[in-house]
Structure formats: C-alpha cells, structure tokens
N, CA, C and O atoms as a Maestro MAE file, in Angstrom:
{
 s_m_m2io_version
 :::
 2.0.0
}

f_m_ct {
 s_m_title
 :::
 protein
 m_atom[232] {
  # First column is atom index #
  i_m_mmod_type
  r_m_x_coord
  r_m_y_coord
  r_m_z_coord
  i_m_residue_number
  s_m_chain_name
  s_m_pdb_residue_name
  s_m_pdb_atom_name
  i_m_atomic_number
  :::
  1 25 -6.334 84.657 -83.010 1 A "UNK " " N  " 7
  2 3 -5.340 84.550 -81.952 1 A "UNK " " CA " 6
  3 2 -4.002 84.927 -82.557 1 A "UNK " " C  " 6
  4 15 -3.481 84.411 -83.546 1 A "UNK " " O  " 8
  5 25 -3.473 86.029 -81.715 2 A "UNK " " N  " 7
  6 3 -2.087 86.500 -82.688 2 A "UNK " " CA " 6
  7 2 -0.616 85.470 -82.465 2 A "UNK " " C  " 6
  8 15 -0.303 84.768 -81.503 2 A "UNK " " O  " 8
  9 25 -0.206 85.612 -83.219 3 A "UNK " " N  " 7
  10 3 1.626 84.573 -83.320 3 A "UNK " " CA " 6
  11 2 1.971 85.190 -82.790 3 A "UNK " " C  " 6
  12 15 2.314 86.332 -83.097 3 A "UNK " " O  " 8
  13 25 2.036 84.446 -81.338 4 A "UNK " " N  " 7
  14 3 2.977 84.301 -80.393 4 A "UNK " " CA " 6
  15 2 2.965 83.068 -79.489 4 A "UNK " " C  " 6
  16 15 1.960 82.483 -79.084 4 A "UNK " " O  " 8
  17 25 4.495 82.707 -79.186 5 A "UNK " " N  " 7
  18 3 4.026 81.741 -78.046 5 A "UNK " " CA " 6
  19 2 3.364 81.538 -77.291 5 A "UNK " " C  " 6
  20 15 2.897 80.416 -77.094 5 A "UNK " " O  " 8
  21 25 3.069 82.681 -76.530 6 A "UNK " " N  " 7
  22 3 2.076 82.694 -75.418 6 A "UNK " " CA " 6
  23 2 0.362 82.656 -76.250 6 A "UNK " " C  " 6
  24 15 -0.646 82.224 -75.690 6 A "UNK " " O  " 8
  25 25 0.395 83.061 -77.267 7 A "UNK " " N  " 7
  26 3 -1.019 82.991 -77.967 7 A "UNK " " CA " 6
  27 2 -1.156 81.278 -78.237 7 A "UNK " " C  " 6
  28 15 -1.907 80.430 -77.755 7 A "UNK " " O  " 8
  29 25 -0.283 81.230 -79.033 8 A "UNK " " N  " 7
  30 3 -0.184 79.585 -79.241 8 A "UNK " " CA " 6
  31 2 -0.703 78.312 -78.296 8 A "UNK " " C  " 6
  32 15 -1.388 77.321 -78.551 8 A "UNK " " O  " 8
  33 25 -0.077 78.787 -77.122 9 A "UNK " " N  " 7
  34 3 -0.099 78.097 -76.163 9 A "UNK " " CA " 6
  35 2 -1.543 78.284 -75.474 9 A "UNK " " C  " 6
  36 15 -1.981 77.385 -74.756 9 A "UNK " " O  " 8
  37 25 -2.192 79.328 -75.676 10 A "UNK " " N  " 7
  38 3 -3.605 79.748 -75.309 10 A "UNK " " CA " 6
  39 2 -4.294 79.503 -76.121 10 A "UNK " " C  " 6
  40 15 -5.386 79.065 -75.760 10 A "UNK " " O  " 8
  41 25 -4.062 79.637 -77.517 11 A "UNK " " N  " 7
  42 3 -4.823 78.709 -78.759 11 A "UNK " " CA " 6
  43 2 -5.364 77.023 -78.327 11 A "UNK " " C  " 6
  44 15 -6.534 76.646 -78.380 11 A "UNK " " O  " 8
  45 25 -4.209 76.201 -77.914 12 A "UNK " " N  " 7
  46 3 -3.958 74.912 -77.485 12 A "UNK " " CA " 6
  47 2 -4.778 74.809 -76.453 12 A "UNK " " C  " 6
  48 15 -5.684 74.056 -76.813 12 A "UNK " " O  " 8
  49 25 -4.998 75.249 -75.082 13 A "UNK " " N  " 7
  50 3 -5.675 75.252 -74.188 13 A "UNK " " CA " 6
  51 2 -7.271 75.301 -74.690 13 A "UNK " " C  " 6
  52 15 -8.056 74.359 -74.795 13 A "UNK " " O  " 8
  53 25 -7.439 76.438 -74.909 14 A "UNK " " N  " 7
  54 3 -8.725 76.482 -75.280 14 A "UNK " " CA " 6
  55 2 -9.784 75.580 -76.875 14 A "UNK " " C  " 6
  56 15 -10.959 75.419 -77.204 14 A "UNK " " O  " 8
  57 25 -8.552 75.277 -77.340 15 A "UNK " " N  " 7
  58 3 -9.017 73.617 -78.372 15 A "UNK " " CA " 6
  59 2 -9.088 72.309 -77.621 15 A "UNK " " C  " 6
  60 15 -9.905 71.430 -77.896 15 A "UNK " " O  " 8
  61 25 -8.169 72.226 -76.635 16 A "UNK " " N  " 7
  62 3 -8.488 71.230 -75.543 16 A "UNK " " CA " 6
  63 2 -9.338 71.230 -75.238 16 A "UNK " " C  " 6
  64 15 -9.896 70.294 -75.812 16 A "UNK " " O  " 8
  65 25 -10.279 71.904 -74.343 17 A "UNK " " N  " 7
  66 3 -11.041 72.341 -73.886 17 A "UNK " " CA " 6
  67 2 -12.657 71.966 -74.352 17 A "UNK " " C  " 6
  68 15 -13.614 71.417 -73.808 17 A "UNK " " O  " 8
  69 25 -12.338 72.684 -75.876 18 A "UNK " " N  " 7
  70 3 -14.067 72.790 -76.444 18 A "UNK " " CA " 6
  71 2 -13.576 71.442 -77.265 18 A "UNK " " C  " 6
  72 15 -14.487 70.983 -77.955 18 A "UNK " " O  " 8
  73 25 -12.249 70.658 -77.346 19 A "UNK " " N  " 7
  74 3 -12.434 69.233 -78.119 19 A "UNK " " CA " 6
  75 2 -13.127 68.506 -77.293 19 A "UNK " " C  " 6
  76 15 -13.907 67.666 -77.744 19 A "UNK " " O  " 8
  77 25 -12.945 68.726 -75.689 20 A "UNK " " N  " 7
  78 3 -13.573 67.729 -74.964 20 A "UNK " " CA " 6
  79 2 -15.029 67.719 -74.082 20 A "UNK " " C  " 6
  80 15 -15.631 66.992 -73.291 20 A "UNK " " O  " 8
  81 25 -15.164 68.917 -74.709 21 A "UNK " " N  " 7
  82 3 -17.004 69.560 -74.279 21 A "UNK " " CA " 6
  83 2 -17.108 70.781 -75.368 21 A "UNK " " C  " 6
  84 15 -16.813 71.911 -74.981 21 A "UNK " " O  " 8
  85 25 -17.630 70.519 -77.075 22 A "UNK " " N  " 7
  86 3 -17.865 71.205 -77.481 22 A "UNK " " CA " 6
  87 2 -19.311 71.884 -77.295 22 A "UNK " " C  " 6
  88 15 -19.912 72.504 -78.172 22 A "UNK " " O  " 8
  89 25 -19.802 71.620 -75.830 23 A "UNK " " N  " 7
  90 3 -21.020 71.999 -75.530 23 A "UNK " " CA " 6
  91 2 -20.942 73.377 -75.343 23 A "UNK " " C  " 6
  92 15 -21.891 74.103 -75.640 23 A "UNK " " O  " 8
  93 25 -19.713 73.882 -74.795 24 A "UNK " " N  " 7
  94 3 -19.674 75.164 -73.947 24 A "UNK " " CA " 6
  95 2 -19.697 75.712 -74.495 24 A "UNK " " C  " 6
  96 15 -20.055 76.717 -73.882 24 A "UNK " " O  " 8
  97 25 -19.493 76.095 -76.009 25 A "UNK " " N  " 7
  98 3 -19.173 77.251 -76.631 25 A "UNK " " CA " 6
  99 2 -20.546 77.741 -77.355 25 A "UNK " " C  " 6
  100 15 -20.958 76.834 -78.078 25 A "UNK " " O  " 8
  101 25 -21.139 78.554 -77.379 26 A "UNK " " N  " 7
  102 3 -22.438 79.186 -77.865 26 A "UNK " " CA " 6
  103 2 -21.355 80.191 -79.090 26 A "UNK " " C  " 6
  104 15 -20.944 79.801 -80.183 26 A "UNK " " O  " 8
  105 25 -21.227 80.930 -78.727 27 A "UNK " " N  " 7
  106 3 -20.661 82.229 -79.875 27 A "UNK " " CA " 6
  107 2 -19.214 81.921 -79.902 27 A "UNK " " C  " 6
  108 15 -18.673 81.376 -78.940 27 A "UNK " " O  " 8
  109 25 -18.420 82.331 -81.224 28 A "UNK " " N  " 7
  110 3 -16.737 82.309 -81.446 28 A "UNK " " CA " 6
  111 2 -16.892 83.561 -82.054 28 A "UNK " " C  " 6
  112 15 -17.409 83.639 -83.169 28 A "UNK " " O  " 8
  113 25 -16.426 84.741 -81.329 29 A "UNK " " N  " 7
  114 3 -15.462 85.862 -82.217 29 A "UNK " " CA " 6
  115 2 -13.951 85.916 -81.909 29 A "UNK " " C  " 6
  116 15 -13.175 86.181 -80.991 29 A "UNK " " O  " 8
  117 25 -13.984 85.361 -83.689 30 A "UNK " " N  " 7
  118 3 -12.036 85.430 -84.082 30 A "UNK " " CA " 6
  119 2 -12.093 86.837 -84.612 30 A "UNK " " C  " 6
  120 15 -10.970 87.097 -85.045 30 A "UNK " " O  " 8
  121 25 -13.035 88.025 -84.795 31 A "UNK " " N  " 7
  122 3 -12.787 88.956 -85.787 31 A "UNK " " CA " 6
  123 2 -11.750 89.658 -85.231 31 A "UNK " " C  " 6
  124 15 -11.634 89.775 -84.011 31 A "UNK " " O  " 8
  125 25 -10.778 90.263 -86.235 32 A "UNK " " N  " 7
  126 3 -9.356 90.859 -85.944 32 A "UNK " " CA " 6
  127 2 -8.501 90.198 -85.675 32 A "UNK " " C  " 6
  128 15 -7.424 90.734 -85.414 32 A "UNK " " O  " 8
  129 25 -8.646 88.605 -85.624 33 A "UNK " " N  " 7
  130 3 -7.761 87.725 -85.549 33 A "UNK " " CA " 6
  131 2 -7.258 86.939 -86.547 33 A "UNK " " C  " 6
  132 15 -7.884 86.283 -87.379 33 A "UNK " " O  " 8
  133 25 -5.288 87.132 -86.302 34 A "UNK " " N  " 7
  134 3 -4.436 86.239 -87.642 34 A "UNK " " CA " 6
  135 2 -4.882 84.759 -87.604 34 A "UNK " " C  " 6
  136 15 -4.482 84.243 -86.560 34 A "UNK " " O  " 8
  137 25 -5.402 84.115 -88.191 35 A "UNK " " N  " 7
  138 3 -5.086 82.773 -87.371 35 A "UNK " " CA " 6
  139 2 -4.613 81.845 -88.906 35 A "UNK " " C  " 6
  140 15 -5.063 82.121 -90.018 35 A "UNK " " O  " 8
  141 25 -3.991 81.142 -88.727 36 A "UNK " " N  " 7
  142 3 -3.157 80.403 -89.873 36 A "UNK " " CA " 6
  143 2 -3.969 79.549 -90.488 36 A "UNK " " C  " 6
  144 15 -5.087 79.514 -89.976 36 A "UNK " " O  " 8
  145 25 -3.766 78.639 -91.672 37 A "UNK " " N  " 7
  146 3 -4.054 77.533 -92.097 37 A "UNK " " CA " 6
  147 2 -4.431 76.719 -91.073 37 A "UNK " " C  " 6
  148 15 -5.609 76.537 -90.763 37 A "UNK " " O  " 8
  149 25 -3.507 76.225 -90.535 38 A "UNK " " N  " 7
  150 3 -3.865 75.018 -89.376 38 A "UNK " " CA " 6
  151 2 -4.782 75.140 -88.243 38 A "UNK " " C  " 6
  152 15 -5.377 74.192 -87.729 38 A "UNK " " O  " 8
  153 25 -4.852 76.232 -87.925 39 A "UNK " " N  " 7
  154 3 -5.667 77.135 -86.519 39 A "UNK " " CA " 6
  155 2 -7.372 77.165 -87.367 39 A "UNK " " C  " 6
  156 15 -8.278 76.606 -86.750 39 A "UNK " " O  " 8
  157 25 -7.661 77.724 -88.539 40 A "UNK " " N  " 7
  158 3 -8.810 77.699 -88.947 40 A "UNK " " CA " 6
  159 2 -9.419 75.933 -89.158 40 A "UNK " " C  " 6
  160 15 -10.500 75.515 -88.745 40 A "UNK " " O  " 8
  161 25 -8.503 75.237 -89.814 41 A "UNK " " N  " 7
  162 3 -8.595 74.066 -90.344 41 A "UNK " " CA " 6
  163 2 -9.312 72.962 -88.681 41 A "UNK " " C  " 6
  164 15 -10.241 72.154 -88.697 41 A "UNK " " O  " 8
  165 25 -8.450 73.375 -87.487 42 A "UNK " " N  " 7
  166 3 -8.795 72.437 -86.680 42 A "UNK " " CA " 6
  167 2 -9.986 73.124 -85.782 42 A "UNK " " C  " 6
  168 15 -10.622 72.491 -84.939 42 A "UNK " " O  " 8
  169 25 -10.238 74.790 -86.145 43 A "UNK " " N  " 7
  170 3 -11.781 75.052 -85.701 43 A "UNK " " CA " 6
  171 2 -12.668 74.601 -86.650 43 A "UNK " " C  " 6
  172 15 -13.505 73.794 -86.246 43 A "UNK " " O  " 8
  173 25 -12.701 74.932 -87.865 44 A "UNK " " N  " 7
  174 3 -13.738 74.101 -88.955 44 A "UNK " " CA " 6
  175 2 -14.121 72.812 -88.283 44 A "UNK " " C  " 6
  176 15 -15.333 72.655 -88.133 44 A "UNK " " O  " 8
  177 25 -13.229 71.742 -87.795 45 A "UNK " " N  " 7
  178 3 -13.277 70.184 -87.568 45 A "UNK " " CA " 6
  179 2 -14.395 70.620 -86.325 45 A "UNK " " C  " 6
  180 15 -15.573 70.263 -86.334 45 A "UNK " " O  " 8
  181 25 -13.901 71.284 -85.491 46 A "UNK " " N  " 7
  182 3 -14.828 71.481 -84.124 46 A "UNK " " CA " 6
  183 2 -15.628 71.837 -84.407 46 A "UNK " " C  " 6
  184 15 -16.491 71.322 -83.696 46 A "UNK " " O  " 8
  185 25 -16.462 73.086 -85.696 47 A "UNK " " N  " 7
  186 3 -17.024 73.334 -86.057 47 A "UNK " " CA " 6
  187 2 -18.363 72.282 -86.189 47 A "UNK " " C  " 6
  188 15 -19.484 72.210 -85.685 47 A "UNK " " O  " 8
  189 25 -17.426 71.390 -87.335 48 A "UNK " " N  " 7
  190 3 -18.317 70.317 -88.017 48 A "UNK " " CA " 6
  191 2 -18.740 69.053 -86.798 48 A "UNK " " C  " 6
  192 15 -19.645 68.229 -86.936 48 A "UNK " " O  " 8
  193 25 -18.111 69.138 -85.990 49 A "UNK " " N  " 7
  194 3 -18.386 68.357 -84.758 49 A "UNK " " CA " 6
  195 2 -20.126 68.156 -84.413 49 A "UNK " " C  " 6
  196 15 -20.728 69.056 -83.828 49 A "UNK " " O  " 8
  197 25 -20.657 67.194 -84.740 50 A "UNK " " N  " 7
  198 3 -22.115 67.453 -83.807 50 A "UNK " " CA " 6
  199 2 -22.852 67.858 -83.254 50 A "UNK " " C  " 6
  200 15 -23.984 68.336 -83.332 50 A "UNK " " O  " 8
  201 25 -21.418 67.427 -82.020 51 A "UNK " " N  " 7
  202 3 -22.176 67.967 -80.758 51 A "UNK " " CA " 6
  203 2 -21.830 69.526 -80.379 51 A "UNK " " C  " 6
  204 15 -22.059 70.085 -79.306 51 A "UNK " " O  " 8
  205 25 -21.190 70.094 -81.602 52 A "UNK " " N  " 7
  206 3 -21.011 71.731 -80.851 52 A "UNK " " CA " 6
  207 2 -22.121 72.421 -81.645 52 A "UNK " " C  " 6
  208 15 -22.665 72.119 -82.707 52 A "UNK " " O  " 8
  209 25 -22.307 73.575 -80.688 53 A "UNK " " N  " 7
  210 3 -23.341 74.157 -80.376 53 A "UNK " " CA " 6
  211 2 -23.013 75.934 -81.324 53 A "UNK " " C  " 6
  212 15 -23.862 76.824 -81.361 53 A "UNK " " O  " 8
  213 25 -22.116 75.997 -81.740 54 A "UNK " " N  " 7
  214 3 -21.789 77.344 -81.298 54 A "UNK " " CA " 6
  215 2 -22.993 77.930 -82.511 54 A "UNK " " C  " 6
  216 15 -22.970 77.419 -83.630 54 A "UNK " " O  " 8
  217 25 -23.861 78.855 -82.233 55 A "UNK " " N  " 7
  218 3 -24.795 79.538 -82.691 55 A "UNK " " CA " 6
  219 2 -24.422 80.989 -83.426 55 A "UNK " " C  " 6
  220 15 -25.224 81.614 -84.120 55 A "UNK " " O  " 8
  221 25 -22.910 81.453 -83.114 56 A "UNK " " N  " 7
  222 3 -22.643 82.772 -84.057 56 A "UNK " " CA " 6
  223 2 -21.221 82.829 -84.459 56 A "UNK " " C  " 6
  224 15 -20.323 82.788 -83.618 56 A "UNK " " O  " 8
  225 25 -21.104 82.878 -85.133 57 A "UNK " " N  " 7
  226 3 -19.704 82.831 -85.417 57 A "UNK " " CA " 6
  227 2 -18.885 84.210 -86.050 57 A "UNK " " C  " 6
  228 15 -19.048 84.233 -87.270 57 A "UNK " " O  " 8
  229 25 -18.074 85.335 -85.576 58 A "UNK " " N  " 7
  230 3 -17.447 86.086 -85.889 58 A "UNK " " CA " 6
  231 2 -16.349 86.159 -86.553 58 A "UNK " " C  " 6
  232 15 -15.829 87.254 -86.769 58 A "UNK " " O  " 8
  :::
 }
 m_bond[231] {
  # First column is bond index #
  i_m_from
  i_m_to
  i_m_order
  :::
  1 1 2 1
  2 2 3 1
  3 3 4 2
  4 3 5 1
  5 5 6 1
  6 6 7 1
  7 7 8 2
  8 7 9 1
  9 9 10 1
  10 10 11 1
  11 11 12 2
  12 11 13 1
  13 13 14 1
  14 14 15 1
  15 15 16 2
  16 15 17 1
  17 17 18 1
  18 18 19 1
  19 19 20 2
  20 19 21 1
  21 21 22 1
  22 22 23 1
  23 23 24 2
  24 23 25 1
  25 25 26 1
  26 26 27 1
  27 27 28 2
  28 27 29 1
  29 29 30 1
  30 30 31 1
  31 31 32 2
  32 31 33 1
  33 33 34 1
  34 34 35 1
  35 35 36 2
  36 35 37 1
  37 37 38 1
  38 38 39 1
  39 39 40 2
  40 39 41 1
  41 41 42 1
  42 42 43 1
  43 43 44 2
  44 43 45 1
  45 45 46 1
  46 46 47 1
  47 47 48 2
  48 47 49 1
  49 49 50 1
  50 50 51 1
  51 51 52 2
  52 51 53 1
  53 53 54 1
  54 54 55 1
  55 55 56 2
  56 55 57 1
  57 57 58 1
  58 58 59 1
  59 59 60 2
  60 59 61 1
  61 61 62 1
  62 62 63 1
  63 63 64 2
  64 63 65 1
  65 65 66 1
  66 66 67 1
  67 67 68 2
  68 67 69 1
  69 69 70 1
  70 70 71 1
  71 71 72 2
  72 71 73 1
  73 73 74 1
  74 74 75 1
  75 75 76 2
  76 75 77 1
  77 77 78 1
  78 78 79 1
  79 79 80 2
  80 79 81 1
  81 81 82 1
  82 82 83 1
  83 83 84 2
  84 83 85 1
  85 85 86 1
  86 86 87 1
  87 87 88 2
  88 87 89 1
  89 89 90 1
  90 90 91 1
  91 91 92 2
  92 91 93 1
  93 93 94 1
  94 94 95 1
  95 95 96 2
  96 95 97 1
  97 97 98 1
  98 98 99 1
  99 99 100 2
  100 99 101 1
  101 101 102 1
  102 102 103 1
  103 103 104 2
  104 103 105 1
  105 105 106 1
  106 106 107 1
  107 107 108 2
  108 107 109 1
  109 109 110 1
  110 110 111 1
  111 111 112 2
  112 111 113 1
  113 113 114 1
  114 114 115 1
  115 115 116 2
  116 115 117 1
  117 117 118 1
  118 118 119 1
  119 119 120 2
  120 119 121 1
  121 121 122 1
  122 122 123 1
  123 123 124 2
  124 123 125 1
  125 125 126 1
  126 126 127 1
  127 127 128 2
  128 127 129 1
  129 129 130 1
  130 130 131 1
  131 131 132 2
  132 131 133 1
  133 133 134 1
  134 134 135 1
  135 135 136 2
  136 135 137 1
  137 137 138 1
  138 138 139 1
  139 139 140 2
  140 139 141 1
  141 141 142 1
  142 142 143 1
  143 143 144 2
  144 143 145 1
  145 145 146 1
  146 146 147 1
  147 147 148 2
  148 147 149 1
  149 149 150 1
  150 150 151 1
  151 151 152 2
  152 151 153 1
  153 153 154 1
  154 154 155 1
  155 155 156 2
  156 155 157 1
  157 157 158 1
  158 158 159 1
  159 159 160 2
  160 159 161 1
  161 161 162 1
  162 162 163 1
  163 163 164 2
  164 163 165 1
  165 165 166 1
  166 166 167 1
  167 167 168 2
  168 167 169 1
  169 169 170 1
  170 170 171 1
  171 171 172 2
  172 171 173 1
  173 173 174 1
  174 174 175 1
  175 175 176 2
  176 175 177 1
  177 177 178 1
  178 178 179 1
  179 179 180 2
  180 179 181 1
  181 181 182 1
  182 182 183 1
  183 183 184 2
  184 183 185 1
  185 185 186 1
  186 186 187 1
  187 187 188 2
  188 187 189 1
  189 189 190 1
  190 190 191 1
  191 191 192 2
  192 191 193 1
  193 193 194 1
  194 194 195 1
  195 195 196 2
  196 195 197 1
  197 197 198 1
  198 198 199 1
  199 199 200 2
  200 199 201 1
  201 201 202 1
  202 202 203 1
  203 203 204 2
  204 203 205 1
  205 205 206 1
  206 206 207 1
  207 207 208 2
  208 207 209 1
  209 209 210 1
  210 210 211 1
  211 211 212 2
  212 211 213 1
  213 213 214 1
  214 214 215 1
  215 215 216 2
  216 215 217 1
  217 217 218 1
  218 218 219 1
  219 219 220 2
  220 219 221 1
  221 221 222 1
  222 222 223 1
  223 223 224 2
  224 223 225 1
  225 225 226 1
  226 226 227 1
  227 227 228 2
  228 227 229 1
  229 229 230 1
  230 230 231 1
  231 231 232 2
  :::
 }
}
C-alpha cells in the first residue's frame, strides 16, 4: 500500500476489517507494494492469528 494519506487511511480500513473477521481473506497480494515496518509487523500479527485463513500470500 503506497504513502499516502489516502493509502493510509485505506490501509486502516481494511486491517479493521480482517482484525474483526480474519475469515474473509483467502489470498493477500502486497507484491509491488512499499509497506513500512509497522504495516508488515501488524499483517504478520493477523497473519499469526488462528483464525485467519489466508492460503497465498504475495
């Protein structure tokens, strides 16, 4: 997700989102995407989450 506010702010939404049903997500492609320290760090956590599902990761 590129640095910008408006990315940021769409970053946020969509961590909301799969924090509170990490069911939905089957596949994540970040490829071609900047994403910072903190942005990888709090997908890893969702990652390591249980109950998520995601089966491919890009």
């Amino acid at each position: 997700i590129l640095q910008s506010p408006a990315a940021n702010e769409a970053c946020q939404y969509v961590r909301d989102i799969l924090g509170k049903n990490p069911l939905l997500l089957r596949e994540l492609n970040l490829s071609g995407r900047k994403l910072g320290d903190t942005r990888v760090n709090q997908i890893a956590a969702l990652l390591k989450d249980k109950l998520c599902e995601v089966n491919t990761l890009k």
